[in-house]
One Martini backbone bead per residue (centre of mass of N, CA, C, O) as a GRO file, in nm:
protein
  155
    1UNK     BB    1  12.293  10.565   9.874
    2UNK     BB    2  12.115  10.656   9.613
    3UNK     BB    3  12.053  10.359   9.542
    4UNK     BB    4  11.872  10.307   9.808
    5UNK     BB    5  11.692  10.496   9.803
    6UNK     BB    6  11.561  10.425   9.535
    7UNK     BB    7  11.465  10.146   9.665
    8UNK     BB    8  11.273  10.274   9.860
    9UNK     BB    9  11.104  10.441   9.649
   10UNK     BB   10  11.002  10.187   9.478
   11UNK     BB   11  10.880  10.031   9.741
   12UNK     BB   12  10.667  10.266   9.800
   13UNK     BB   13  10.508  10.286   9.544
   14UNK     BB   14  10.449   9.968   9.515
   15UNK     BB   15  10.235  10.002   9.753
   16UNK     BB   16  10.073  10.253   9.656
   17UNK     BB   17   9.971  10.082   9.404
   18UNK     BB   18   9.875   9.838   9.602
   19UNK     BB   19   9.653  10.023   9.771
   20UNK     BB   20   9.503  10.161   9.477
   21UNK     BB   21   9.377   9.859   9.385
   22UNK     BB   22   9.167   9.865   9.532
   23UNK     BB   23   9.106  10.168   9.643
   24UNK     BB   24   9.071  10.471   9.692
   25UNK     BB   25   9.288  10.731   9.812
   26UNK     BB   26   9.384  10.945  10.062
   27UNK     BB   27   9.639  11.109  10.134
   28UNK     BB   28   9.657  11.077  10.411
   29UNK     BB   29   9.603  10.748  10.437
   30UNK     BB   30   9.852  10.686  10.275
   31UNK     BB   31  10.054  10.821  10.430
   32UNK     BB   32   9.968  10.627  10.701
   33UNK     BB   33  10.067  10.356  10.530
   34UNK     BB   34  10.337  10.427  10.524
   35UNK     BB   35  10.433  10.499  10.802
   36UNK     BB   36  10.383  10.218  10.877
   37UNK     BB   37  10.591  10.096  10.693
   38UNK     BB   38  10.851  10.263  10.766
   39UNK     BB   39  10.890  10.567  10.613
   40UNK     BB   40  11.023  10.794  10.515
   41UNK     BB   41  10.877  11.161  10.527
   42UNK     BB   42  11.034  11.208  10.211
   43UNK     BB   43  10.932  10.958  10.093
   44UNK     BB   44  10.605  11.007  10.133
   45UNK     BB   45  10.648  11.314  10.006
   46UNK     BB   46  10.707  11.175   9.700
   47UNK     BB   47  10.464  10.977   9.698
   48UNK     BB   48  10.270  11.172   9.699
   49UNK     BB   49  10.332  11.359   9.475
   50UNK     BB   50  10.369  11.163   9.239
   51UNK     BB   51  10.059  11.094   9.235
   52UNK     BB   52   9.922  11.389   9.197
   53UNK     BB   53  10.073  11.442   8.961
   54UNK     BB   54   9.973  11.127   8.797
   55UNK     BB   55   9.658  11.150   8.930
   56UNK     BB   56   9.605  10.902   9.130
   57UNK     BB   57   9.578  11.152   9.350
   58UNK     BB   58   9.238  11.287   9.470
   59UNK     BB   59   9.050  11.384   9.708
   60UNK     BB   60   8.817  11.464   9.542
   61UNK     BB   61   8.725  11.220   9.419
   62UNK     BB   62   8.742  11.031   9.674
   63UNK     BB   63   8.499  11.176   9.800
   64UNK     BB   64   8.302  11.112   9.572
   65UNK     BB   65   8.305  10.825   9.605
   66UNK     BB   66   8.240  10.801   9.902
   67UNK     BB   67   7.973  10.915   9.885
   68UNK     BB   68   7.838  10.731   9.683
   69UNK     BB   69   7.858  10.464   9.863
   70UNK     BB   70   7.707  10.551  10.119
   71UNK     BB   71   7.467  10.585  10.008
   72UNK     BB   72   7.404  10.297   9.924
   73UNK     BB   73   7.408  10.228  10.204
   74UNK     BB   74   7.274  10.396  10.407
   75UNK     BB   75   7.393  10.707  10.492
   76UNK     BB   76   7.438  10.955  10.660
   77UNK     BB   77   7.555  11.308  10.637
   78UNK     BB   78   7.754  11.302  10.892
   79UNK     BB   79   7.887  11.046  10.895
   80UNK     BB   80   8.043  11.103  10.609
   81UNK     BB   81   8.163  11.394  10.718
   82UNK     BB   82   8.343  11.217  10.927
   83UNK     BB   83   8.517  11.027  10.741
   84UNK     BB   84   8.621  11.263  10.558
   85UNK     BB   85   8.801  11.385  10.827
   86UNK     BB   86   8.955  11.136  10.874
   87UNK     BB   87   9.107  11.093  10.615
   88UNK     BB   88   9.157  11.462  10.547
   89UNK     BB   89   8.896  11.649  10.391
   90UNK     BB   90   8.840  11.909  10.356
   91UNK     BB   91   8.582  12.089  10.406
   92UNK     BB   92   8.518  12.277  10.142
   93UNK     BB   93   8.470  12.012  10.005
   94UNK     BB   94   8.286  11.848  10.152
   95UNK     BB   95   8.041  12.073  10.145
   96UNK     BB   96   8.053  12.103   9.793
   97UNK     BB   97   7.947  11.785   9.753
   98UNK     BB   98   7.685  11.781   9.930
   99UNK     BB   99   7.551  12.015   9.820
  100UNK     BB  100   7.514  11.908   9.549
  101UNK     BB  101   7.363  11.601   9.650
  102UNK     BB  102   7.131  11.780   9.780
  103UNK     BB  103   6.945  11.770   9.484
  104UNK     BB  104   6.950  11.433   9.430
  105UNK     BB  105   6.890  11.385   9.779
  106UNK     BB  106   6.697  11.240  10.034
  107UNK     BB  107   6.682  11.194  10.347
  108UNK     BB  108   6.413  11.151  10.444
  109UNK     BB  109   6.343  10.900  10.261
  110UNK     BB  110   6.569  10.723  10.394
  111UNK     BB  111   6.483  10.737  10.646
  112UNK     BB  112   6.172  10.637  10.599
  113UNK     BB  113   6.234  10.376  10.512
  114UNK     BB  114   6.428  10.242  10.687
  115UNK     BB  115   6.207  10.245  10.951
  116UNK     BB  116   5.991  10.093  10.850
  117UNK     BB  117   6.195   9.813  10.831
  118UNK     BB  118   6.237   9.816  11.105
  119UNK     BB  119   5.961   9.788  11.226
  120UNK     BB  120   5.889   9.514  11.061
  121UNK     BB  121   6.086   9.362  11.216
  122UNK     BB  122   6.010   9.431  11.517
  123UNK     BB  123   5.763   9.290  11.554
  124UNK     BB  124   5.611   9.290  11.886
  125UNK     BB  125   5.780   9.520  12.009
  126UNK     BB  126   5.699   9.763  12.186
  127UNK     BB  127   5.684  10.094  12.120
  128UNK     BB  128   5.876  10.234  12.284
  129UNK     BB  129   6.120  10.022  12.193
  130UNK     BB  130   6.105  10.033  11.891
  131UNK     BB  131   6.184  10.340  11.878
  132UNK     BB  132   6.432  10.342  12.022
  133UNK     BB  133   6.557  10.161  11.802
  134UNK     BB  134   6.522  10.306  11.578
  135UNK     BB  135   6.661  10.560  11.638
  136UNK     BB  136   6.946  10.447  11.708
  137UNK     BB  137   6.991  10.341  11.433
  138UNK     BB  138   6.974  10.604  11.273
  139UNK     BB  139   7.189  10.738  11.456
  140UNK     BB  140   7.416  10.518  11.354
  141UNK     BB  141   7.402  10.624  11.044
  142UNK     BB  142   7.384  10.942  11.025
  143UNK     BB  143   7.143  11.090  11.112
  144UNK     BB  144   6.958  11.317  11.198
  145UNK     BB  145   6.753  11.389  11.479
  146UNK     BB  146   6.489  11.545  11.341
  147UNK     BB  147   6.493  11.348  11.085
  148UNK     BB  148   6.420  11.086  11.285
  149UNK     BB  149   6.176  11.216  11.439
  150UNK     BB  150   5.989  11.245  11.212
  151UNK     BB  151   5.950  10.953  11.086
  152UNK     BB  152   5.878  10.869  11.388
  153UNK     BB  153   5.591  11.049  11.356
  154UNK     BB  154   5.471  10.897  11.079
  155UNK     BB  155   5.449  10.601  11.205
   0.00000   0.00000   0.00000
C-alpha cells in the first residue's frame, strides 16, 4: 500500500509541476486543479505542502505577478481585487499589493485613454449612446463608477 501512495504522490507531484510549467498559480487554484483530476485531500494538501516548501508556490509572489500582468492588460482594479480573491488570495495581501502599485499607477490616466480609444472607435454613434457603451466598456474592465464617469465628463 506505501508504494501504491508514492505513486500516486509523485503523479500528484508531476501533474502539479506541468501545471506550473505553464504559469504561476495560487494554493488554492493549484489545489482545485489537482481535487479536479481526482486526487484525495491528503496527497493535495502534501503536494502543496511540498511545493510551498521548495518555493514552487507562493501566494504573494503569483498575486504580484497577476496584478502586473492584469495592468498591461488595462483592467482596473477592482476587477484584478475581485480575481485574485477567486484564486484564494487573502485581502491583506490583495490590498498591501495594489497599496505599492497606486504609486506608480494612475487609474484614471488608463479610464481615459481607454474612453478616449473607444470614442474614436465608435465615431458616428449618437453621443448618448456612444457614453453608454464607453462606460459599459469601462466599468466590464473593472474601473470604478466615479472614475469613468469623470473621464467621460472630461471628453
Amino acid at each position: 500500500m506505501d508504494n501504491r501512495n508514492s505513486k500516486v504522490l509523485e503523479k500528484a507531484k508531476a501533474y502539479a509541476f506541468l501545471l506550473l510549467k505553464f504559469r504561476l498559480r495560487s494554493e488554492k487554484e493549484l489545489a482545485g486543479r489537482l481535487k479536479q483530476k481526482k486526487f484525495s485531500p491528503q496527497v493535495i494538501e502534501e503536494v502543496v505542502s511540498f511545493l510551498r516548501d521548495k518555493q514552487f508556490l507562493d501566494d504573494r509572489l503569483f498575486a504580484k505577478s497577476w496584478l502586473e500582468s492584469r495592468l498591461n492588460r488595462s483592467l482596473g482594479l477592482r476587477r484584478i481585487k475581485q480575481e485574485l480573491k477567486i484564486k484564494g488570495i487573502d485581502n491583506q495581501t490583495v490590498e498591501s499589493l495594489i497599496a505599492e502599485k497606486k504609486n506608480d499607477y494612475s487609474e484614471e490616466e488608463t479610464v481615459l485613454t481607454l474612453a478616449k480609444e473607444k470614442i474614436r472607435r465608435i465615431k458616428g454613434t449618437d453621443p448618448v449612446s456612444a457614453k453608454r457603451r464607453v462606460y459599459a466598456f469601462l466599468i466590464r474592465r473593472g474601473f470604478s463608477p466615479d472614475i469613468v464617469s469623470d473621464a467621460i465628463k472630461q471628453i
